[in-house]
PDB file of N, CA, C and O in Angstrom:
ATOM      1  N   UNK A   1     -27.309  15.300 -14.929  1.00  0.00           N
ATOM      2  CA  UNK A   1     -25.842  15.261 -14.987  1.00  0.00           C
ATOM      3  C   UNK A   1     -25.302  14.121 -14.129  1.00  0.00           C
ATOM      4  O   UNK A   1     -24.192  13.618 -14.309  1.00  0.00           O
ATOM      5  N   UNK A   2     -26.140  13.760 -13.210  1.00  0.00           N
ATOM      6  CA  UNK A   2     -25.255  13.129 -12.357  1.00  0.00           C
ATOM      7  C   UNK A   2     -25.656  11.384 -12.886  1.00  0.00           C
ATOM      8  O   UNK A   2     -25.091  10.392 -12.426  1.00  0.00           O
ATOM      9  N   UNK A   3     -26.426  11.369 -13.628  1.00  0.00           N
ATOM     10  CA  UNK A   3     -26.230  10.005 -14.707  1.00  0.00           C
ATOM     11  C   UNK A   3     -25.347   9.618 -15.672  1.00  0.00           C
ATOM     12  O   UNK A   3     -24.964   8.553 -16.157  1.00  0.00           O
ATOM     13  N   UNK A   4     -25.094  10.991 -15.840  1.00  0.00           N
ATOM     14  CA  UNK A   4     -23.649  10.671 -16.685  1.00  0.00           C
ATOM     15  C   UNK A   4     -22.469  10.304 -15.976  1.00  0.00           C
ATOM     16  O   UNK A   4     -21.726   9.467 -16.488  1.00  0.00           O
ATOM     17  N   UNK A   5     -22.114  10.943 -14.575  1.00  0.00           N
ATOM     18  CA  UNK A   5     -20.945  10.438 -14.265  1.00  0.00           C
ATOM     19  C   UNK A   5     -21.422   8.784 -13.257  1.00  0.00           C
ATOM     20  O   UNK A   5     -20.556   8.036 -12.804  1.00  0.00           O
ATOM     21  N   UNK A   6     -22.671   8.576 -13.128  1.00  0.00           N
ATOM     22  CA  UNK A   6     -22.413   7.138 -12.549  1.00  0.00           C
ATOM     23  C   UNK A   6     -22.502   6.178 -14.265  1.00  0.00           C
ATOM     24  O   UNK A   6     -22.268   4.969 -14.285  1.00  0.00           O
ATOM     25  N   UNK A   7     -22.747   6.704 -15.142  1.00  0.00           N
ATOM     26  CA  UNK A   7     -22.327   5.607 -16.076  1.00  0.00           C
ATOM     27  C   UNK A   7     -20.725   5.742 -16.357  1.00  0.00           C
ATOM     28  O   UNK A   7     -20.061   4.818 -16.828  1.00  0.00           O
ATOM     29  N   UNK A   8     -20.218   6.965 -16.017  1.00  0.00           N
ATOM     30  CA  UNK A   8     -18.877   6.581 -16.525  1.00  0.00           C
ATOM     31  C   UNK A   8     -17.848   5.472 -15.607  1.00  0.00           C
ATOM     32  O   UNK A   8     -17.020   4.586 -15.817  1.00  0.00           O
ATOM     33  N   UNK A   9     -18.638   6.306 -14.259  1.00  0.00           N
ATOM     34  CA  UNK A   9     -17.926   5.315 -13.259  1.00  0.00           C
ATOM     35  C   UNK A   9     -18.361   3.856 -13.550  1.00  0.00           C
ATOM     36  O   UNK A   9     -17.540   3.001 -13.217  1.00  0.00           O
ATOM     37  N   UNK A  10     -19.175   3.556 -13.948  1.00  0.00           N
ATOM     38  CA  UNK A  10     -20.091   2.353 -14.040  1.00  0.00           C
ATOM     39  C   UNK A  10     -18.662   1.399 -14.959  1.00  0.00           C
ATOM     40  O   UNK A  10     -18.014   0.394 -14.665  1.00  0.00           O
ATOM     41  N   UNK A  11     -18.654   2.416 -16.233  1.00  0.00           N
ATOM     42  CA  UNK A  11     -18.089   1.618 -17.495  1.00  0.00           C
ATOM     43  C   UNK A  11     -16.618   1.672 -16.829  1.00  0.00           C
ATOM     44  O   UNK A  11     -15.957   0.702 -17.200  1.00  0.00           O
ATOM     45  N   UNK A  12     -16.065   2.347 -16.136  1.00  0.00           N
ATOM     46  CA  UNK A  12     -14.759   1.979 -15.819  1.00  0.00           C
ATOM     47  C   UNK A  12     -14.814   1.297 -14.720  1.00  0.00           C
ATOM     48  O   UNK A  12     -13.699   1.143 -14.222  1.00  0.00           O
ATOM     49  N   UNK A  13     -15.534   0.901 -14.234  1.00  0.00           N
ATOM     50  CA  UNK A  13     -15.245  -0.552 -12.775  1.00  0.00           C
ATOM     51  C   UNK A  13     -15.249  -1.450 -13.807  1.00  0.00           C
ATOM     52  O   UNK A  13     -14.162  -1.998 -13.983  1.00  0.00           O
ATOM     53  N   UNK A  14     -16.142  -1.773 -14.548  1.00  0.00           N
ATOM     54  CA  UNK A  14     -16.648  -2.834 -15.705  1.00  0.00           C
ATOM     55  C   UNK A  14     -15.218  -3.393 -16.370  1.00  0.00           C
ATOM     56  O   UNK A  14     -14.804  -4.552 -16.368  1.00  0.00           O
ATOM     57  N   UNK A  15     -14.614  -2.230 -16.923  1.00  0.00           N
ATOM     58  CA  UNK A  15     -13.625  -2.571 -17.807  1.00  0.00           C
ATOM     59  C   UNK A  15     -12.218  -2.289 -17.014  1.00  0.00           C
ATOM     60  O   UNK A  15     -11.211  -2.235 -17.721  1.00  0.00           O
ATOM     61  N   UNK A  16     -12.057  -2.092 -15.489  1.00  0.00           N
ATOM     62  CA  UNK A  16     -10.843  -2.221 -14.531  1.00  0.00           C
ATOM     63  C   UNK A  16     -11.355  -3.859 -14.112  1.00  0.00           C
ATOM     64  O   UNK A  16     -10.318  -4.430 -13.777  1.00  0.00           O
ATOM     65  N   UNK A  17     -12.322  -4.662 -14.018  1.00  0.00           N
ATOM     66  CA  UNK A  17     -12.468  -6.093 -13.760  1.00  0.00           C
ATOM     67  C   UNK A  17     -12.160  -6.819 -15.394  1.00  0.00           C
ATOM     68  O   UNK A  17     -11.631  -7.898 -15.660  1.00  0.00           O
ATOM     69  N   UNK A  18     -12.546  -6.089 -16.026  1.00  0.00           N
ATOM     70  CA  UNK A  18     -12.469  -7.228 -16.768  1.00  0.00           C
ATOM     71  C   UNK A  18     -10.642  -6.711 -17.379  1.00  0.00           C
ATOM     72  O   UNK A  18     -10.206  -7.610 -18.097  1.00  0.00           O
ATOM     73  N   UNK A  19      -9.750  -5.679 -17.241  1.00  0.00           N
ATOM     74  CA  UNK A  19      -8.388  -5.884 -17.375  1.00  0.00           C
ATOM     75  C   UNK A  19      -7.841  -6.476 -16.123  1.00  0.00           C
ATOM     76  O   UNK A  19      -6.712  -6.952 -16.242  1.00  0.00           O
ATOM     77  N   UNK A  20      -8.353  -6.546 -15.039  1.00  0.00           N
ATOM     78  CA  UNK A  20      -7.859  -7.381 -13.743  1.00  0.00           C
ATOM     79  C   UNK A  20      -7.938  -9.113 -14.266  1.00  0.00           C
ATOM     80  O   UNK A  20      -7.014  -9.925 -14.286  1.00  0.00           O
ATOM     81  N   UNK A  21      -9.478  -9.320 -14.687  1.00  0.00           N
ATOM     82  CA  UNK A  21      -9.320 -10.203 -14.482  1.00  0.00           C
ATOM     83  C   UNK A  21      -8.116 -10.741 -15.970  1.00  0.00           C
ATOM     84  O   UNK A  21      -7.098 -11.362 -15.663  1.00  0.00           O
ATOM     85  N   UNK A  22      -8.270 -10.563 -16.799  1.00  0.00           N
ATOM     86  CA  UNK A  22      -7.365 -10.568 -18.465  1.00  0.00           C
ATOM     87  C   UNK A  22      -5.641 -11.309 -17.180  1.00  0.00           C
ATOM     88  O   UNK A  22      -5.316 -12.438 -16.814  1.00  0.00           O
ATOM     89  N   UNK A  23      -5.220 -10.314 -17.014  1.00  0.00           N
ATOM     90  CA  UNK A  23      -3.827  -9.587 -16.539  1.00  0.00           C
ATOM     91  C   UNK A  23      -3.780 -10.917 -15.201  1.00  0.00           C
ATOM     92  O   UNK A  23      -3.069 -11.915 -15.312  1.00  0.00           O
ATOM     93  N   UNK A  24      -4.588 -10.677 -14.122  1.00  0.00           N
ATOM     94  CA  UNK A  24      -4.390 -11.606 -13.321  1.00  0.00           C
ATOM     95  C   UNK A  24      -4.679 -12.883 -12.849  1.00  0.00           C
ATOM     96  O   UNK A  24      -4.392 -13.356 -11.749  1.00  0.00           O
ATOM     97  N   UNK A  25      -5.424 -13.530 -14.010  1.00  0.00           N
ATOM     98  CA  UNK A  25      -5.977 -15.036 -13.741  1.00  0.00           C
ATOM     99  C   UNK A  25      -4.606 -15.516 -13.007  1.00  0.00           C
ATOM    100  O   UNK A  25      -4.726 -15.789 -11.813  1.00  0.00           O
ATOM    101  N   UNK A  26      -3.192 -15.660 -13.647  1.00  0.00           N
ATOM    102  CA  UNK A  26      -2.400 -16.808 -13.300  1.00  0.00           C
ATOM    103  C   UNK A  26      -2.176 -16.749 -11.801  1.00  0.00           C
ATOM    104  O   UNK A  26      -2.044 -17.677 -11.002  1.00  0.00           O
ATOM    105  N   UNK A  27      -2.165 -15.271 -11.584  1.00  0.00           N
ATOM    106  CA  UNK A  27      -1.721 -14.606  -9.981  1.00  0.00           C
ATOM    107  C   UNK A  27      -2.637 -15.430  -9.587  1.00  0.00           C
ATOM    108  O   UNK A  27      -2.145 -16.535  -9.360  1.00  0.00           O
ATOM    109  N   UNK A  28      -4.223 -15.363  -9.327  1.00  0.00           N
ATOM    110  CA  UNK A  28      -5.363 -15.641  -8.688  1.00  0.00           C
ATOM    111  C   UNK A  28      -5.440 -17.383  -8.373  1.00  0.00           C
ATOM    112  O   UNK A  28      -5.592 -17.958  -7.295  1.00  0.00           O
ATOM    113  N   UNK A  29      -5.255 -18.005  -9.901  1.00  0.00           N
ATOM    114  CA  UNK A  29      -5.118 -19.337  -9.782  1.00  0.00           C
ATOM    115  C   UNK A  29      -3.777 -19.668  -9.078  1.00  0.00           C
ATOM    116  O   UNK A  29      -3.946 -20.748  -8.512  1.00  0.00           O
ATOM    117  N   UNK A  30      -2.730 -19.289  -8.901  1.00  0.00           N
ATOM    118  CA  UNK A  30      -1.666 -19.971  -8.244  1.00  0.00           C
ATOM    119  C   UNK A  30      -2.145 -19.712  -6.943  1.00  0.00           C
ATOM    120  O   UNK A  30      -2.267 -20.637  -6.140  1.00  0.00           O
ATOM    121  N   UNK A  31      -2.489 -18.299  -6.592  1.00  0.00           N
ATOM    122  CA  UNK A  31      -2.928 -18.366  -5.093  1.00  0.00           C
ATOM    123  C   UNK A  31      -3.812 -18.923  -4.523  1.00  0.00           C
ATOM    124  O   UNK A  31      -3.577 -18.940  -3.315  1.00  0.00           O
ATOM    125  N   UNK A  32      -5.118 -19.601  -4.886  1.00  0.00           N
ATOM    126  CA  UNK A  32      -5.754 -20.677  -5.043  1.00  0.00           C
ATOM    127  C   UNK A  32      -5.007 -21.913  -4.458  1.00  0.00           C
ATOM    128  O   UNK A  32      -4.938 -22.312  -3.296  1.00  0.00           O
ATOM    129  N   UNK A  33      -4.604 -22.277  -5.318  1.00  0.00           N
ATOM    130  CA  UNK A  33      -3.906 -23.228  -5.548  1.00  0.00           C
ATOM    131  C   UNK A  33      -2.929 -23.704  -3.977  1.00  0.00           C
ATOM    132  O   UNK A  33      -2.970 -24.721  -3.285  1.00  0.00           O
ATOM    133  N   UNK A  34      -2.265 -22.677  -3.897  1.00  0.00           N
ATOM    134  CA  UNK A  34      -1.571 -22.203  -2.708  1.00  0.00           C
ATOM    135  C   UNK A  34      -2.620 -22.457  -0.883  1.00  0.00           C
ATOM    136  O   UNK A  34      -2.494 -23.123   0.145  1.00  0.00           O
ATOM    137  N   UNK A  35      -3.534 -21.481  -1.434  1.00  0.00           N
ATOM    138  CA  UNK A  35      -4.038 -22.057  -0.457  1.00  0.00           C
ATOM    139  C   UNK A  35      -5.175 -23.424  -0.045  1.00  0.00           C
ATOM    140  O   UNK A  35      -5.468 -23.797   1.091  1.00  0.00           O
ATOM    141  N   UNK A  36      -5.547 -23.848  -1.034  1.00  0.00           N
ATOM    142  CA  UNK A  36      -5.955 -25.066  -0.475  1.00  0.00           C
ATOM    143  C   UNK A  36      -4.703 -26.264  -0.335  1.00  0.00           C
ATOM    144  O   UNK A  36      -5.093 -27.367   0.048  1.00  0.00           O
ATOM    145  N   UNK A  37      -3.329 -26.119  -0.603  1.00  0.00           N
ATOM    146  CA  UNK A  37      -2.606 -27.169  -0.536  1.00  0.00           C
ATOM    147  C   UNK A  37      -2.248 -26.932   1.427  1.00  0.00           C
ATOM    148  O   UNK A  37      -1.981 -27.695   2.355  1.00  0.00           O
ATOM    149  N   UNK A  38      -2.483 -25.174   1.240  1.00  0.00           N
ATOM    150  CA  UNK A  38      -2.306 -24.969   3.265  1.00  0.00           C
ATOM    151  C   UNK A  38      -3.783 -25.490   3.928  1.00  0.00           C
ATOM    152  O   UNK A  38      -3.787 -25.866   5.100  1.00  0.00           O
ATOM    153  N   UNK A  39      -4.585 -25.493   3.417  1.00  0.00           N
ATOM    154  CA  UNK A  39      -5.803 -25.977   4.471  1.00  0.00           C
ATOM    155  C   UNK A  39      -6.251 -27.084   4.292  1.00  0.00           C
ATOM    156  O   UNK A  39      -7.219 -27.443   4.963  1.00  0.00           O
ATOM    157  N   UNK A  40      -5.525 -28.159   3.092  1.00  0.00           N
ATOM    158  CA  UNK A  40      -5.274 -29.527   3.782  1.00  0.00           C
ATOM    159  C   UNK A  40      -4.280 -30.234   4.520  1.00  0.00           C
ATOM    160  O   UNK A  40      -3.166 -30.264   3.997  1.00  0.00           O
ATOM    161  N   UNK A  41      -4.383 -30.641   5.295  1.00  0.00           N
ATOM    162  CA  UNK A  41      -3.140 -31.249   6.248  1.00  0.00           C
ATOM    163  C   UNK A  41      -2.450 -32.372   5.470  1.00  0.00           C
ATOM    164  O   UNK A  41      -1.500 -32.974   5.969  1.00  0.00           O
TER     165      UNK A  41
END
């Protein structure tokens, strides 16, 4: 039994990264962005 619930947990981290990543590239890249324009002088 307890294989079943680490695959479920498994398949929902899997598919909470891959709607994170879908949803938040632009967030991620602007903040990026953001910070290397602060840690060059």
């Amino acid at each position: 039994m307890g294989w079943l619930i680490f695959l479920i947990v498994a398949v929902a981290v899997v598919a909470g990264v891959f709607w994170a990543k879908r949803h938040f590239r632009h967030e991620i890249d602007r903040a990026k962005r953001i910070n290397r324009a602060n840690k060059n002088p």
